[in-house]
C-alpha positions, -999 to +999 in steps of 0.1 A: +003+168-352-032+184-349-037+194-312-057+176-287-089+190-273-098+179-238-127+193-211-100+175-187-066+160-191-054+135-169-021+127-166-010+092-150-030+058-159-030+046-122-058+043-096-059+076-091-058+090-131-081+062-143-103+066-116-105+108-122-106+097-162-135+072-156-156+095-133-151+127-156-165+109-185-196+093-172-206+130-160-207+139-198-165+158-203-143+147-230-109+135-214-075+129-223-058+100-204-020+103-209+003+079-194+043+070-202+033+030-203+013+013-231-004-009-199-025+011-181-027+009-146+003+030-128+028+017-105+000-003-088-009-028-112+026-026-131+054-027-106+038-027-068+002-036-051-009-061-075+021-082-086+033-075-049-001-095-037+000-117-066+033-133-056+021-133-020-011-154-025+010-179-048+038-181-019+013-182+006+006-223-007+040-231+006+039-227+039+004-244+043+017-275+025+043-279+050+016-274+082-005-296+064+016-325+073+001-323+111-035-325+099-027-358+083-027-346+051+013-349+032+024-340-001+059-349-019+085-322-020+077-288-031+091-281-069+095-243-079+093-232-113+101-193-111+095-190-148+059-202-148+058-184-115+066-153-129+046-159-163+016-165-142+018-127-124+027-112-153-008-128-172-026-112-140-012-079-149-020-080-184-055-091-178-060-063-157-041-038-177-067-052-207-095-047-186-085-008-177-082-003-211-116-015-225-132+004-195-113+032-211-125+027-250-162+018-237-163+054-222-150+076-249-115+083-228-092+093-253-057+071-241-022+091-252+014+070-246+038+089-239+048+117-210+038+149-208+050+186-201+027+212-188+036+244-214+008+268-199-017+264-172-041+252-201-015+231-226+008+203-223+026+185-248+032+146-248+065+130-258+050+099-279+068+076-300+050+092-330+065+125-323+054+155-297+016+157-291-002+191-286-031+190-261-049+222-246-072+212-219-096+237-198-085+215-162-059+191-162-052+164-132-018+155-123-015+116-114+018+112-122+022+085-086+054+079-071+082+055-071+105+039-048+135+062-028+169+051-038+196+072-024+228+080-043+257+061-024+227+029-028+220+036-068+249+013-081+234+008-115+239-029-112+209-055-114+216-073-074+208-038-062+173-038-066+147-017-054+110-034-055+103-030-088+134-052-101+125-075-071+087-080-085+103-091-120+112-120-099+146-128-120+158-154-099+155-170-062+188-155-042+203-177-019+211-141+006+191-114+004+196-086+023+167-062+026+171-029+036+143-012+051+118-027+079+085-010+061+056-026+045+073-031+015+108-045+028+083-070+050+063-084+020+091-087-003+108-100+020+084-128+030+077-135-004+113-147-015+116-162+023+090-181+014+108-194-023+140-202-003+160-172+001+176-164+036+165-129+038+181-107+066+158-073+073+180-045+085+160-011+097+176+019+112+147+026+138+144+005+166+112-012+153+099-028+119+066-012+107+072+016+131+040+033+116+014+005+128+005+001+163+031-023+185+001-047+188-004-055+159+036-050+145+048-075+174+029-103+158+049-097+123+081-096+140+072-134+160+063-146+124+091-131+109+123-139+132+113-174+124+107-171+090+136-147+079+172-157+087+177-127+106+157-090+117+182-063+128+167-033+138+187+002+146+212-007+120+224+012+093+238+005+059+273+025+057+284+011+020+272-015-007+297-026-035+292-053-060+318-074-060+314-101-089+283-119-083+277-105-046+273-072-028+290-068-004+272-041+026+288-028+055+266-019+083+268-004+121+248-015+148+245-021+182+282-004+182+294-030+160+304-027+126+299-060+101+309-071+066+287-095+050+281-106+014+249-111-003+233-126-037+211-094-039+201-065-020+167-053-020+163-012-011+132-006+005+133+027+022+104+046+007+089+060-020+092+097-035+064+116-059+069+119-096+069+158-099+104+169-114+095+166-148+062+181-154+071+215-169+050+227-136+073+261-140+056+266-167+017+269-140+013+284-111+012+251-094+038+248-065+055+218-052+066+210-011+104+204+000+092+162-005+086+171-043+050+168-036+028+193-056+005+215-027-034+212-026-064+225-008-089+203+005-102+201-031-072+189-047-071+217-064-029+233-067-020+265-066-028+271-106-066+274-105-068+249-135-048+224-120-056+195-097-031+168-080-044+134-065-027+105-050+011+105-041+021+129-063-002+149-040+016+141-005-006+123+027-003+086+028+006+069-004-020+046-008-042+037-042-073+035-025-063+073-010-058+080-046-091+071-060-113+091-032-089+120-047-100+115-080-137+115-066-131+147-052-113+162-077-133+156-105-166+170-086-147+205-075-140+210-115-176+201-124-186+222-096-204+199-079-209+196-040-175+180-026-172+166+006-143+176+025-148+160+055-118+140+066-122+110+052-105+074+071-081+060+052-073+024+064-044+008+059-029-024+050+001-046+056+003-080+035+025-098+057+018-128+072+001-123+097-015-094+077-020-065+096-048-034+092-056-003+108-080+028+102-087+059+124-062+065+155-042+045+164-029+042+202+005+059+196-014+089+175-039+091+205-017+096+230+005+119+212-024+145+205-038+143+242-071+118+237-087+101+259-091+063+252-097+030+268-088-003+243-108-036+241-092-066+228-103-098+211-074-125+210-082-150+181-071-180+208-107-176+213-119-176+177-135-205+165-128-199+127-090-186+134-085-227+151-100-239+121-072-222+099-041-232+122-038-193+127-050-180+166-021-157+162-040-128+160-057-100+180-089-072+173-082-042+188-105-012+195-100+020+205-129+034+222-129+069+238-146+066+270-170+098+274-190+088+244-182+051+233-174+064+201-150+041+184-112+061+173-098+037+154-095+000+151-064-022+146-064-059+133-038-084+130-044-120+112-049-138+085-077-118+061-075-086+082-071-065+051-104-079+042-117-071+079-107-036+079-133-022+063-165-030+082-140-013+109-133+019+084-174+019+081-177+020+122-151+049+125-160+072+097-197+069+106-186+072+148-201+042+156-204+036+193-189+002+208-222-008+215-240-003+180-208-023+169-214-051+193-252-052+185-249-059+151-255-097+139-222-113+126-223-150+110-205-174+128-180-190+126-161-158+109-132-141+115-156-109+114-172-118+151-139-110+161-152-075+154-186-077+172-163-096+203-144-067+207-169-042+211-189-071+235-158-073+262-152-034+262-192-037+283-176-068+300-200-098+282-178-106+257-189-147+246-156-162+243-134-142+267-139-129+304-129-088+297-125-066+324-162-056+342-178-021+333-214-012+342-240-024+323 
């Protein structure tokens, strides 16, 4: 084959690599976009946040037909076709996917199947299924992503051991499930085939589920949770799984007990880890961490001048949105263009139910590093629009360091918070003060006030609550 020519080649169709592709383009390079699937889009849009969500809104019907029963409103009994269920999140992929691709065509972006292996700092060659693919690039960006941990003694090779991307293909509705890992990922898969029917059991080896979120917002998760899942074990660990016919049978240890139990399917949710190990990165100067993760400055730039890493193939939180302010930055340190490298707030969001978001510090992080806070809290008891949804199990909370007002970070749990977050990502990267936060004009009746409440009771004239008294 006649080799490739690229200003930059990107490698890795996901949020991060399409976003680097996209951006590279409109300022005027040629690019390469090479990723292993013919559906653009990464593990995002393929196997994790989009069908993930997909199967969460469509789940999320159930339980309000039941609760609908006490507004006077009844249906007949709930019929589940997992077929057309499935069908119906896989046409949102492929729409999706579709849409990446045009975007791609319309721009010039020159899309390659197939994977690739670095063979200089300035040439890679991609495995297609026409044969091997020469390119020769003057930068290349590695946004390979990640995908999800499965240790050894849990990799059984059979089909009821699933990690999330066999759960997402949604093969069936287990009667058991047993999910293994108390994360964001083990709690939303795990809600999700709750919701269908299955009696999901959550074991987690730390003493908390969604140990990374603050315990204000987590507790609520874990109310919703014990009653929708059969069971939540935390400190427990998995010491065996064997498939045994048409169940696995685990062994776990907990509380100084040991237990047998037998399940339909087992769900491994412990993680993710970054797709390095088969770059052909020995082949570059580019350098990878004990995690796998391949090392950048604060321009994403690796240790091979010509090569750049975004996203989780880059380490820091694994997050898509993280990814595409990568690519941002990336693309403008190989175009030498100003880059900011000012720490950026990444926010964060879990789509359990309640959903739960965060951005800046949270209380844990602030106390651990020796800052000064004070918090304000909005319960959504006292929220107008939450009573209107059947949902006042919620809370706003801000951090709020007390010297200057400035807000530190902000936590929300509810129904919508992940749509919440980011007027609150807004308030902390640009170091709002409470009261320019509880100044600003919010429609009511919105779950957003709960925002502007917040901020109100930390000066002690919060509307709807009666906050501790500060001076005026």
């Amino acid at each position: 084959m006649d080799i490739l020519q690229a200003d930059i080649a990107v490698i890795g169709g996901g949020p991060g690599g399409y976003a680097a592709a996209f951006y590279a383009a409109d300022l005027g390079k040629k690019v390469i976009l090479i990723d292993r699937n013919t559906r653009l889009g990464g593990a995002c849009l393929n196997e994790g946040c989009i069908p993930s969500k997909a199967l969460l809104h469509a789940t999320h019907a159930l339980p309000v037909v039941q609760e609908s029963a006490t507004r006077g409103i009844a249906f007949g009994p709930v019929q589940i076709d997992v077929t057309k269920l499935r069908g119906w999140k896989d046409g949102v992929l492929t729409k999706l996917g579709n849409g990446i691709t045009s975007l791609a065509q319309k721009r010039g972006v020159q899309v390659v199947t197939g994977t690739a292996q670095f063979t200089s700092s300035h040439s890679l060659t991609v495995n297609t299924a026409a044969g091997e693919q020469p390119v020769e690039f003057a930068h290349a960006i590695v946004a390979t992503g990640s995908r999800p941990a499965l240790p050894r003694s849990f990799d059984l090779g059979h089909p009821r051991v699933m990690t999330s991307t066999g759960a997402l293909e949604l093969a069936d509705i287990p009667g058991e499930l047993l999910v293994v890992g108390g994360g964001y990922i083990g709690m939303e898969m795990g809600t999700v085939y709750a919701r269908l029917g299955s009696r999901v059991t959550v074991v987690e080896a730390l003493d908390t589920v969604l140990a990374g979120a603050d315990v204000d917002l987590s507790r609520l998760v874990v109310a919703y949770g014990r009653k929708l899942f059969k069971e939540i074990r935390v400190k427990t660990s998995i010491r065996s799984l064997t498939v045994e016919g048409e169940r696995v049978r685990a062994v776990m240890e907990g509380n100084g007990e040991t237990k047998e139990e037998h399940y339909d399917r087992v769900l491994i949710a412990v993680g993710r880890v970054a797709n390095s190990g088969e770059l052909g990165l020995e082949t570059t100067q580019a350098r990878r961490d004990p995690r796998g993760c391949l090392t950048v400055n604060e321009r994403q730039q690796t240790a091979d001048p010509a090569i750049y890493a975004i996203g989780d193939v880059a380490g820091g939180v694994m997050l898509a949105h993280k990814a595409a302010r990568d690519a941002r930055v990336a693309v403008e340190a190989i175009l030498g263009l100003p880059v900011t490298t000012m720490h950026a707030v990444v926010p964060a969001v879990v789509f359990t139910d309640p959903e739960i978001a965060w951005c800046g510090l949270t209380e844990a992080e602030a106390k651990a590093r020796g800052i000064a806070f004070e918090i304000s809290k909005f319960l959504w008891g006292a929220s107008g629009r939450a009573l209107t949804h059947d949902r006042p199990d919620g809370v706003t909370k801000l951090l709020i360091e007390p010297k200057t007002e400035r807000i530190l970070g902000v936590g929300i749990a509810g129904q919508g918070a992940g749509e919440l977050i980011a007027e609150a990502t807004i308030a902390v990267e640009r170091q709002f003060t409470a009261r320019e936060l509880a100044h600003v004009i919010h429609p009511h009746p919105t779950l957003s006030e709960t925002l502007m409440e917040a901020a109100e009771a930390y000066y002690g004239h919060g509307t709807h609550a009666l906050p501790k008294k500060k001076s005026p």
